[in-house]
C-alpha positions, 0 to 999 in steps of 0.5 A: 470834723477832719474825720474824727468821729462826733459824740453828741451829748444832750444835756448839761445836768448830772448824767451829761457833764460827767459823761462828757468828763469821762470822755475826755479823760478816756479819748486820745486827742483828736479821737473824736469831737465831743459836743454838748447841748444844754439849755443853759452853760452850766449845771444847777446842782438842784439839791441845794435850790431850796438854800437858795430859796432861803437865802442861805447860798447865793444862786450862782454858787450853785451853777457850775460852768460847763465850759471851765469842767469841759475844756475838751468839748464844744457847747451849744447853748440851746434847746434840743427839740427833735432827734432824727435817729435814721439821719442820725441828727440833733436839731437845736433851737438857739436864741439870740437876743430876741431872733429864733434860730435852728440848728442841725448837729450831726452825730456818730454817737449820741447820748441823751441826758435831757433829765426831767421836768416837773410833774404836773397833772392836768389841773384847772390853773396849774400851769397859770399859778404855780411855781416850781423850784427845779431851776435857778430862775424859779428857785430865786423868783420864789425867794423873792417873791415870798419877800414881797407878799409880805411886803404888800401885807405889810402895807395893807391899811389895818381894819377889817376890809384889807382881812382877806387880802392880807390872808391871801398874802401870808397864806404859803401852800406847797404841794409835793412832800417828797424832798422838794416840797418838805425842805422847800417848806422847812428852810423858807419857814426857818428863814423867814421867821429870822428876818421877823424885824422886816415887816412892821405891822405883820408877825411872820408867826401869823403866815400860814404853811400849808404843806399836801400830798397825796401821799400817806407820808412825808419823804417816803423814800427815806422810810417810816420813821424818818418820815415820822420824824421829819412830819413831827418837825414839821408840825412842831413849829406851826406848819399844817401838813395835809396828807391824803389830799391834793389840788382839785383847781387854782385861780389867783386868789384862791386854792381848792383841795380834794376835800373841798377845803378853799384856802386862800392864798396867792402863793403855791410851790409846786413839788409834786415829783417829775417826769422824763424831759418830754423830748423822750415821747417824741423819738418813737423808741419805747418808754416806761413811764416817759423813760426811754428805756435802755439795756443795761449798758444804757444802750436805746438804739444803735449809737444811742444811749440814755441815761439820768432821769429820762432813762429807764436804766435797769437797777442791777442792784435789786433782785428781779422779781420772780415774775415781772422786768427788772426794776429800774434805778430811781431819778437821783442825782446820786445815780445820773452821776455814777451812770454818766461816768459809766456811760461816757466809759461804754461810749469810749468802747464803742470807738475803740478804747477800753471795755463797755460794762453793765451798769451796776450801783447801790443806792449810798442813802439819801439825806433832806435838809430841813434847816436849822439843825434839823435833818434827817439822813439815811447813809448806808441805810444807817437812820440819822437825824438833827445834828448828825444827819445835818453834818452828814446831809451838808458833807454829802453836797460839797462832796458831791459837787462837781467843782472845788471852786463851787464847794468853797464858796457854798461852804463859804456862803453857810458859814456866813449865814450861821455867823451874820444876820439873816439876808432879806433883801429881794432883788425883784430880778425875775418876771412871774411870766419868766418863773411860770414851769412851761417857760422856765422849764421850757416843757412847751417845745416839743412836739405832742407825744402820743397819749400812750407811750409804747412800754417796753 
């Protein structure tokens, strides 16, 4: 280290990358040594999975380089398993080729931005049988695997004895609708019924779309009407939404409700929300709901800090009730960037360069994509909806993406899906074992929490 101080940063997502950006702007050369750790060499910029899913943008468009956005720093590219916050080290688990190895990085200062994990709910066949869209690798083997459902439906001998299979096959159901399960549903529907001409003895308008949740609304966040607006969308070109109801089991063929209702499928997209990245439960400092909670300078413990979806960042943008704690901000992209920007600023004033700040930002709005010209948005909390939003929902994302190169070739990628024939092509690159959430998400790594986080 030639004695420079080390900044640990874990996580490569939103809050990491433009914490590790700030960074490097702020410190002088040779100040400190800045070292990432992320799972993977780049950021996925997760709000435009679901146009992967409907082969609007090519997946790595939407991967963004760590090393090109962070030529100062050091990445290592592993999983961050344990933090011994008295010895002050990381341990990191690395894979080369098929061998396993561990790591120990030491540390002045750490941040931690693991993000988040899909949600899942102790559910006979969940963890076997659903897939979620939270990383590229299960956004594309959803893709594909849509494709080839219909492909073996397509194939099935006609007569009645090959019925309940071809159900099976052409039945779609996803929970969760929040923003990943609705734009999930809408843009693969819309893209799929645009490659009809693919199959010859099936009609994709005879696939059935089952869209549930728990939840009395579609994209609650986004207010009534929206909701009401989106639901309407929805159900106007044939797709089922289920409110009210959830999955009480799954096996391979078959999908039990709340209600009782048996629904054969052999599909299910799993968007039931998310949690903090387990590797929180295991640090002993207190959490609110699997967050680690912070100040409000993002501060956990001495020369750590958390931000992002795994941190209960106080939201100094609401008032704090008369009675209770201070509310705390929600886990959006739009938040993990501006408190990495304002983390990497505080972790500056620690080594001696400029001022730590609270941090203080309002929501801008939030937008959904529903495909085709269809969309709903709510920018400054001004209602939007079809065209408008559509324009607004689309000039959020390439403004939003950290890196030119990035934003030209996904503007590219819309303008030629708007202008060519619909891609369908299914490259089968993924194994389903690899799409699994325990493995792609890698939620299986930790070591096991306490059943009751201590709250603080």
């Amino acid at each position: 280290m030639n004695g420079r101080a080390r900044v640990v940063v874990v996580g490569g997502g939103f809050a990491g990358l433009y914490a590790a950006k700030k960074l490097e702007r702020l410190l002088p050369a040779g100040a400190a040594e800045i070292v990432m750790i992320s799972p993977t060499d780049h950021l996925t910029y997760s709000p435009l999975l679901p146009d992967v899913c409907a082969s609007v943008l090519e997946p790595r468009h939407v991967a963004v380089s760590l090393r090109q956005a962070l030529p100062k720093s050091r990445l290592i590219v592993g999983h961050t398993t344990s933090v011994d916050l008295e010895a002050k080290t990381v341990t990191v688990s690395i894979t080369r080729g098929d061998v396993g190895e561990t790591q120990v990085v030491s540390y002045d200062k750490l941040l931690l931005a693991p993000g988040s994990v899909s949600r899942r709910f102790p559910i006979p066949g969940v963890a076997e049988h659903a897939r979620g869209v939270k990383t590229i690798t299960e956004a594309v083997f959803v893709r594909d695997h849509l494709l080839n459902q219909l492909d073996l439906a397509d194939a099935l001998p006609p007569g009645p004895q090959h019925d309940a299979e071809r159900r099976e096959r052409m039945t779609v159901v996803a929970v969760g609708a929040g923003y990943t399960g609705t734009e999930i549903v809408a843009q693969t529907h819309r893209w799929l019924t645009r490659v009809t001409d693919r199959w010859s003895n099936i009609k994709v308008s005879d696939v059935r779309w089952l869209l549930i949740d728990v939840a009395p609304a579609v994209l609650p966040e986004m207010g009534p009407d929206l909701g009401k607006y989106a639901l309407g969308a929805l159900r106007d070109r044939g797709i089922d939404v289920r409110l009210g109801v959830s999955v009480k089991s799954v096996d391979e063929t078959t999908i039990t409700l709340t209600d009782d209702s048996v629904i054969p499928s052999r599909t299910l997209i799993w968007g039931a929300g998310i949690v903090a990245s387990p590797l929180m439960g295991t640090l002993g400092l207190p959490l609110e709901r699997g967050r680690l909670v912070v100040d409000a300078q993002m501060r956990a413990a001495e020369d750590v800090w958390a931000v992002g979806d795994a941190a209960a960042v106080p939201d100094l943008a609401k008032p704090k009730p008369a009675e209770g704690a201070q509310p705390v901000t929600p886990p959006t992209a739009q938040h993990a960037q501006r408190q990495g920007t304002a983390v990497g600023r505080n972790i500056a004033a620690s080594l001696g360069v400029g001022q730590a700040k609270d941090y203080l930002h309002k929501d801008l709005g939030l937008v959904a994509d529903l495909g085709g010209l269809t969309a709903v948005a709510k920018p400054l909390g001004i209602e939007l909806t079809g065209l408008p939003a559509k324009i607004v929902a689309r000039g959020y994302h390439l403004y939003a993406l950290p890196s030119i190169p990035n934003r030209v070739r996904v503007l590219t990628d819309w303008i030629l899906h708007a202008v060519l024939p619909v891609q369908s092509v299914s490259l089968n690159q993924t194994r389903s074992e690899d799409a699994l959430i325990p493995t792609a998400q890698n939620t299986e790594i930790y070591a096991k929490a306490d059943a009751e986080p201590r709250v603080g």
